[in-house]
Backbone as ProteinMPNN parsed JSONL, in Angstrom:
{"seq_chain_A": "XXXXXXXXXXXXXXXXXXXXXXXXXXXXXXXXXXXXXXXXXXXXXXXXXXXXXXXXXXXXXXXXXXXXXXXXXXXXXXXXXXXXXXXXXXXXXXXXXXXXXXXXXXXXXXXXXXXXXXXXXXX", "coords_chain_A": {"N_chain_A": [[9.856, -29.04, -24.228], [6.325, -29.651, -24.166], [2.964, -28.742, -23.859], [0.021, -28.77, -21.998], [-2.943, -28.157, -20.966], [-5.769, -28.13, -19.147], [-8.935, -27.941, -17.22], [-11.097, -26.228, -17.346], [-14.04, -24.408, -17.579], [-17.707, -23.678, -17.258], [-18.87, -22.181, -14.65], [-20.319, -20.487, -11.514], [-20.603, -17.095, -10.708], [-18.329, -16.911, -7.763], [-18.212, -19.018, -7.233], [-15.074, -22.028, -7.897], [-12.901, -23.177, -9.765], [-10.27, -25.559, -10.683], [-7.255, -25.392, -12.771], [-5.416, -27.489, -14.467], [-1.612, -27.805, -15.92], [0.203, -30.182, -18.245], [2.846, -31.466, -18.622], [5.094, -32.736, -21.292], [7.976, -34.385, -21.377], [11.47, -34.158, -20.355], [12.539, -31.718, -19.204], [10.821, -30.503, -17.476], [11.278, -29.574, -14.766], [12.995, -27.754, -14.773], [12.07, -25.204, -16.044], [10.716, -22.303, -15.258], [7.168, -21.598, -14.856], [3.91, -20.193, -15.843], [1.187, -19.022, -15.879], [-1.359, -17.368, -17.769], [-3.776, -15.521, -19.391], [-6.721, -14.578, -21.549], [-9.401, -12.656, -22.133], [-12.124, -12.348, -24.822], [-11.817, -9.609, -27.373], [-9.416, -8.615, -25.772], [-6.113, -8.146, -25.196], [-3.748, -10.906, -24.521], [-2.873, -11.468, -20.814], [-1.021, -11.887, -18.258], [-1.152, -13.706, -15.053], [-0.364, -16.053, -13.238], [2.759, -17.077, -12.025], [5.116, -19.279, -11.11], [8.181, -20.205, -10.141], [11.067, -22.007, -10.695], [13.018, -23.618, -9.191], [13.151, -21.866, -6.81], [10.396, -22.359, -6.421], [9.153, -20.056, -5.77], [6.259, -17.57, -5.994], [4.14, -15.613, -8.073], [1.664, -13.219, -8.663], [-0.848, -11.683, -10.519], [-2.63, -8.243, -9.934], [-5.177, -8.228, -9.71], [-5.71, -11.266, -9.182], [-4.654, -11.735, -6.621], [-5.11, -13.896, -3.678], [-7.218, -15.187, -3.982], [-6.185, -16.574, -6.13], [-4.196, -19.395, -6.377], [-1.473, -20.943, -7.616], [0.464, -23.788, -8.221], [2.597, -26.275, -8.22], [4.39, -29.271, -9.675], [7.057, -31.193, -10.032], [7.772, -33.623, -10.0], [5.73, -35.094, -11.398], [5.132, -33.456, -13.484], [3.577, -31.58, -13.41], [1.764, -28.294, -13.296], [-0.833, -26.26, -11.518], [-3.42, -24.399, -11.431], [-5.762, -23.115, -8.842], [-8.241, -21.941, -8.648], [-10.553, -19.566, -6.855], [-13.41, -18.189, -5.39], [-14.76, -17.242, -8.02], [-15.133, -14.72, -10.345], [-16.999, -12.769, -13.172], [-15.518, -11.318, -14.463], [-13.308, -12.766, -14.748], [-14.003, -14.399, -16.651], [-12.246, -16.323, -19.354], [-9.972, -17.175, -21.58], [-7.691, -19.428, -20.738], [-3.917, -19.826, -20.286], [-1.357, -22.127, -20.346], [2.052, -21.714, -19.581], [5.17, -22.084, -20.188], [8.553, -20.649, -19.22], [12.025, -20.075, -19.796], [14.225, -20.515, -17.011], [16.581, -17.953, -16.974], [15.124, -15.863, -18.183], [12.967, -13.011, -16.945], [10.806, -11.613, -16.766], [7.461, -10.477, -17.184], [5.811, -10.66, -19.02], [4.34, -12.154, -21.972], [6.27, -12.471, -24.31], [8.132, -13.221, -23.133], [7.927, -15.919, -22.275], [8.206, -19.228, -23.11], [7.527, -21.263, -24.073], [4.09, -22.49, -25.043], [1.09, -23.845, -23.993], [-2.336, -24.89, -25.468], [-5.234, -23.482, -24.903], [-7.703, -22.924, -22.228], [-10.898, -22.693, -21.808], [-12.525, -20.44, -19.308], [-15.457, -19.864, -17.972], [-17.148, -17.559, -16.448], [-20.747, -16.889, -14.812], [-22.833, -14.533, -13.808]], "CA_chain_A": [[8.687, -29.354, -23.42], [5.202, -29.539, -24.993], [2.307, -28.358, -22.393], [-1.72, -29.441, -22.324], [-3.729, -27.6, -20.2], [-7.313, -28.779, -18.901], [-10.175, -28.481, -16.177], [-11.644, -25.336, -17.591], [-15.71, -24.929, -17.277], [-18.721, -22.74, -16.895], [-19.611, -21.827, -13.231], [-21.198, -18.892, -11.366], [-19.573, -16.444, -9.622], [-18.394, -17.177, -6.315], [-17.614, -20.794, -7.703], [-14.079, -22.749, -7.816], [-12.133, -24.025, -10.69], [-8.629, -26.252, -11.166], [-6.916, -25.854, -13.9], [-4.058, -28.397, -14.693], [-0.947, -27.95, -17.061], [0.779, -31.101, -17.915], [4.006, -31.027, -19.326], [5.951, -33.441, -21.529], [9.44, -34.021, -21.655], [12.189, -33.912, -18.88], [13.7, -30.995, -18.286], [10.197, -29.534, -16.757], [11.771, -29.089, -13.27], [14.007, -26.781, -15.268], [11.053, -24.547, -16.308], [9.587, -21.393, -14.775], [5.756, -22.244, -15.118], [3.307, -19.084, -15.799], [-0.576, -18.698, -16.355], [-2.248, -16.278, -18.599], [-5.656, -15.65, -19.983], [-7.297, -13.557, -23.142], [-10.736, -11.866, -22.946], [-12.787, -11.565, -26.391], [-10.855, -8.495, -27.782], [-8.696, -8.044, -25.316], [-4.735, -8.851, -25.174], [-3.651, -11.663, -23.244], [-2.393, -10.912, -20.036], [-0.129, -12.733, -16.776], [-2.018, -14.255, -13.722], [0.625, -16.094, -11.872], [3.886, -17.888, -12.073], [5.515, -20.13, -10.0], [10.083, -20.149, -10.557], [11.4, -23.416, -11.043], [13.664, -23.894, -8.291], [12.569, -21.478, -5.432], [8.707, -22.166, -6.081], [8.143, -18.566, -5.524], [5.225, -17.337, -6.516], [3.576, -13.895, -8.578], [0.156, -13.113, -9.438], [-1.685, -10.376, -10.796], [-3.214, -7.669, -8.317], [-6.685, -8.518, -10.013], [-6.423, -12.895, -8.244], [-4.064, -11.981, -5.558], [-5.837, -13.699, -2.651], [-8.396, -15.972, -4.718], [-5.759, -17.779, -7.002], [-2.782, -20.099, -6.037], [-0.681, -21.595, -8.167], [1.331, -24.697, -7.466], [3.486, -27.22, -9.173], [4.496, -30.615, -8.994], [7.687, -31.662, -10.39], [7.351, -35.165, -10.073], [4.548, -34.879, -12.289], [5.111, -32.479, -14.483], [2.278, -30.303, -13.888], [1.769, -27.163, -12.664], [-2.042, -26.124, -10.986], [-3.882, -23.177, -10.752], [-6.68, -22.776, -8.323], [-8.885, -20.386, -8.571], [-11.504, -19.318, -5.775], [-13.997, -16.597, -5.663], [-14.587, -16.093, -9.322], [-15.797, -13.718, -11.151], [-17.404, -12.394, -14.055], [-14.457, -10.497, -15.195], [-12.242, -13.835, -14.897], [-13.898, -15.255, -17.945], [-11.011, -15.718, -20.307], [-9.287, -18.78, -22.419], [-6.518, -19.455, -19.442], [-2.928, -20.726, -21.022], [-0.02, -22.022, -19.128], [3.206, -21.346, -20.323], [7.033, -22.117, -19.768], [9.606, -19.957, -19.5], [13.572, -20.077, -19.224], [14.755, -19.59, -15.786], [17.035, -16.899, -16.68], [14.108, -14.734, -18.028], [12.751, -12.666, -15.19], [9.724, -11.151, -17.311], [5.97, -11.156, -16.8], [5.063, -10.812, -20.618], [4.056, -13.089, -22.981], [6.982, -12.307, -24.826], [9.235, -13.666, -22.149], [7.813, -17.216, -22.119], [8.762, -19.815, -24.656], [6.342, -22.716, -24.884], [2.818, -22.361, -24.699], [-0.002, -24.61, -24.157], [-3.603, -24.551, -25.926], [-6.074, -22.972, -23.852], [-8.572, -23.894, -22.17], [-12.239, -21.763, -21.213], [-13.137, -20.475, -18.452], [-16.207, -18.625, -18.144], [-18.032, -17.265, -14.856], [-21.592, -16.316, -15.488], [-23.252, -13.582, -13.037]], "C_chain_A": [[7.434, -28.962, -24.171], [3.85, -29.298, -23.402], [0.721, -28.711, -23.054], [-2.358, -29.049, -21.393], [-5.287, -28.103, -20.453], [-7.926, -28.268, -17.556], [-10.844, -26.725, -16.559], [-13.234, -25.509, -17.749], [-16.353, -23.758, -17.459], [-19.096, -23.058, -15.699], [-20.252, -20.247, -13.177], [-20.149, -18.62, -10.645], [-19.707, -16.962, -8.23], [-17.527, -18.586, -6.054], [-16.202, -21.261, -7.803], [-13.941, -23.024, -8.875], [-10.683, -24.403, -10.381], [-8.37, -26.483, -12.427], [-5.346, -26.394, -14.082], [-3.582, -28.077, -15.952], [-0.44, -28.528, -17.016], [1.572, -31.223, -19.156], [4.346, -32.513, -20.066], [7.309, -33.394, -21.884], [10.233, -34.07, -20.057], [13.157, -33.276, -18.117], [12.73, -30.095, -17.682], [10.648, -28.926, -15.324], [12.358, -27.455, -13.991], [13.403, -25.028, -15.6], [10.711, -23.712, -15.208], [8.067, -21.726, -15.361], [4.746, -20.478, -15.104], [1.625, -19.388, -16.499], [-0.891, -17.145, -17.273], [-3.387, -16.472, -18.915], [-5.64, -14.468, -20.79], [-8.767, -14.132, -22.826], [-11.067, -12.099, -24.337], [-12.393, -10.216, -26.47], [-10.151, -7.411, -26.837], [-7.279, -9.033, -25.264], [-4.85, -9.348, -24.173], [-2.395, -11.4, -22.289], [-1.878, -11.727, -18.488], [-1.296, -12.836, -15.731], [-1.081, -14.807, -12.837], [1.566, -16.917, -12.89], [4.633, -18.11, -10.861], [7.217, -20.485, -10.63], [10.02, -21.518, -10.098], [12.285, -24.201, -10.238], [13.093, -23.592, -7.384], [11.263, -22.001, -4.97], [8.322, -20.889, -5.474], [7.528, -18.184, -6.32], [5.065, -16.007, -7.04], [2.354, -14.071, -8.949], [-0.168, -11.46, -9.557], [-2.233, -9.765, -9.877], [-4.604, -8.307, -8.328], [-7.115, -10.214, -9.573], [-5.345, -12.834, -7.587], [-4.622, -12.331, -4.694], [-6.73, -14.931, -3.162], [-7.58, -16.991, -5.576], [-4.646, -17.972, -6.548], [-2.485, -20.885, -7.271], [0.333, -22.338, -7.614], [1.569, -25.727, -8.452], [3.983, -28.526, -8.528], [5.466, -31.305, -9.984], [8.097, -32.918, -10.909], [6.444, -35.554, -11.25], [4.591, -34.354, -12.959], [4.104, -31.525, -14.971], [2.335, -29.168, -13.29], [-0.065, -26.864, -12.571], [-2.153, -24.817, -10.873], [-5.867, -23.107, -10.014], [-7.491, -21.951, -7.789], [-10.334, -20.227, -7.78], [-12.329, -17.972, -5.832], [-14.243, -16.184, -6.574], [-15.564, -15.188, -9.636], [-16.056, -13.424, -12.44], [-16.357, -12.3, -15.069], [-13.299, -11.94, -15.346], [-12.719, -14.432, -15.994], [-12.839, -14.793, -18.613], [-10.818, -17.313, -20.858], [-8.003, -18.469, -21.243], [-5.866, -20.44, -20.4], [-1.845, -20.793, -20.265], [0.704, -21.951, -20.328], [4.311, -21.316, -19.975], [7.851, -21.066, -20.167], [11.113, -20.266, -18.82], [13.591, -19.772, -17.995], [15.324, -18.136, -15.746], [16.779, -15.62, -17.25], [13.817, -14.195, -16.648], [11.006, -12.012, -15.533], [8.605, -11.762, -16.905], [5.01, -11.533, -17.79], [4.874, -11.757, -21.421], [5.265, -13.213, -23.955], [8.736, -13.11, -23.779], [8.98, -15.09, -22.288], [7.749, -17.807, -23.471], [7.93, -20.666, -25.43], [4.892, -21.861, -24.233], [1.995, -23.501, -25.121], [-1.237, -24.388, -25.082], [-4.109, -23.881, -24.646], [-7.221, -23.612, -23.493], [-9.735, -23.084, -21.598], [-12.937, -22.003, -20.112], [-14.36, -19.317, -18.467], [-17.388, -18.695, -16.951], [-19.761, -16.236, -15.011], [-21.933, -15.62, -13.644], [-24.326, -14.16, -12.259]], "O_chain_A": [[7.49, -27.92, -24.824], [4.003, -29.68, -22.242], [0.397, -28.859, -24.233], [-2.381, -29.986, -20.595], [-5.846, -28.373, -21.516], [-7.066, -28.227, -16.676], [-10.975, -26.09, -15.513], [-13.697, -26.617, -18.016], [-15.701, -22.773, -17.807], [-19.65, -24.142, -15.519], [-20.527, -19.362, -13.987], [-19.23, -19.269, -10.146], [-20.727, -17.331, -7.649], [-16.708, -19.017, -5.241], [-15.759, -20.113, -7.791], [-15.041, -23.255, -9.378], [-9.948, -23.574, -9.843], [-8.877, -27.338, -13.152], [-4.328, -25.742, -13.848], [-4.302, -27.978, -16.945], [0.153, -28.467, -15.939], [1.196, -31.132, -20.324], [3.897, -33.498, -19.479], [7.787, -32.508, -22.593], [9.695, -34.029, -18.951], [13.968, -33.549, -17.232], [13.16, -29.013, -17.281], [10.281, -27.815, -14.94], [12.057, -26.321, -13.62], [14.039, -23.984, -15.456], [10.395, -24.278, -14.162], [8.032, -22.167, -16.509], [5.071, -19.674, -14.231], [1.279, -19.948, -17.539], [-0.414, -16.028, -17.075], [-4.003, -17.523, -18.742], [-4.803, -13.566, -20.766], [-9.26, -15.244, -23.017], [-10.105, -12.022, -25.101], [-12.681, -9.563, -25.467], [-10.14, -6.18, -26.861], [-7.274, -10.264, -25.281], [-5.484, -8.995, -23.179], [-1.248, -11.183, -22.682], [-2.779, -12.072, -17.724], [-2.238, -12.045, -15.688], [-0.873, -14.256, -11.757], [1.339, -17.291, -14.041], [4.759, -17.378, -9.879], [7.264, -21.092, -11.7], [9.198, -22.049, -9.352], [12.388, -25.402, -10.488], [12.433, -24.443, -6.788], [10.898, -22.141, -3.802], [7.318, -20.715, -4.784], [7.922, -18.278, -7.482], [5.794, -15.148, -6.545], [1.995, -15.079, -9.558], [0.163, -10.463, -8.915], [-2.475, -10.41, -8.857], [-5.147, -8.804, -7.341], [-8.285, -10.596, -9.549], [-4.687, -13.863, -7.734], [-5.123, -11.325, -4.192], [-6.813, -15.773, -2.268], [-8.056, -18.104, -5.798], [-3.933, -17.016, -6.247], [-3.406, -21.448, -7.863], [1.06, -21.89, -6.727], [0.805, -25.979, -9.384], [4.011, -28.827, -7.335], [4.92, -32.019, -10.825], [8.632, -33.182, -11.986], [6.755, -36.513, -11.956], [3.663, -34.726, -13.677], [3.815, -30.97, -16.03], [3.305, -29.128, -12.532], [-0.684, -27.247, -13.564], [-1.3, -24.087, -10.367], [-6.896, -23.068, -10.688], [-7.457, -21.37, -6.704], [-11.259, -20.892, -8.247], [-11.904, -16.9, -6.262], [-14.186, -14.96, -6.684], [-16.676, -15.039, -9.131], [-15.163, -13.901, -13.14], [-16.25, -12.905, -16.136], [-12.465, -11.87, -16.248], [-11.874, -15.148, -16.531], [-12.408, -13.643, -18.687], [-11.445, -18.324, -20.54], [-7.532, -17.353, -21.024], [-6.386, -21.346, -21.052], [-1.368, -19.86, -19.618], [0.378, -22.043, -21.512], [4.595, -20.333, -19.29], [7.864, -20.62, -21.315], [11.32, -20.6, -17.653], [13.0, -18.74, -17.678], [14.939, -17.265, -14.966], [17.473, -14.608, -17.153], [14.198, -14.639, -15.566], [10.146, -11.976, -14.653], [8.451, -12.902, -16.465], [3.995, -12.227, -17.749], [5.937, -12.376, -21.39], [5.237, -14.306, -24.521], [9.933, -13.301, -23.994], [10.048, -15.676, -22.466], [7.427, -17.298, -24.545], [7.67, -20.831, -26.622], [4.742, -21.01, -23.357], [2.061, -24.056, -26.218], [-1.046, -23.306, -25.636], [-3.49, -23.777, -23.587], [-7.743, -24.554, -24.088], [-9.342, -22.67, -20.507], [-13.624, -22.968, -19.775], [-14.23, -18.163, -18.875], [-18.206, -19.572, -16.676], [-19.777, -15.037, -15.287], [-21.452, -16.058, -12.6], [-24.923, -13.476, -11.427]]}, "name": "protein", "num_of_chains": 1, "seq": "XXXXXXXXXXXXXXXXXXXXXXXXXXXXXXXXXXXXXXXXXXXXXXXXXXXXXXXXXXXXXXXXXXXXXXXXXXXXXXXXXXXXXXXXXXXXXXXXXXXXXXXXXXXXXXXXXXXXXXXXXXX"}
């Protein structure tokens, strides 16, 4: 599976973004689906994932509440919508596949990765 992530922007805080990852290939159903993002010199770090069967969900404590993640099999994308942002949410946001029978939240757990794509929330 090869992944392409898009709808990244400059807003203000408070503001909305969607960002779409769109998969190719056809064993995405098969895929756990996961978000991340990287700060300027800081390691990049988990935001949510969405399991590949159940559709259960995880997110970070820091957009529990403000970001959903959701997927679309059919399609081969996976969505993250993010509400309420903030300052601190600027980051390059990257989706990323992982095996089902990983269970990890690390970067090191997921297999494919997308480009990224910038988001950045001005004050």
């Amino acid at each position: 599976v090869q992944l392409q992530a898009s709808g990244g922007g400059l807003v203000q805080a408070g503001d909305s973004l969607r960002l779409s990852c769109t998969a190719s290939g056809r064993t995405f159903s098969s895929y756990d689906m996961g978000w991340f993002r990287q700060a300027p010199g800081r390691e990049r770090e988990f935001v949510s994932a969405i399991h590949s069967l159940s559709a259960r969900t995880e997110y970070a404590d820091s957009v529990k509440g403000r970001f959903t993640i959701s997927r679309d099999n059919a399609k081969n994308t996976v969505a993250l919508q993010m509400n309420s942002l903030k300052p601190e949410d600027t980051a390059v946001y990257y989706c990323a596949a992982r095996r089902p029978w990983r269970t990890g939240l690390s970067t090191t757990d997921y297999d494919v990765w997308g480009q990224g794509t910038q988001v950045t929330v001005s004050s």
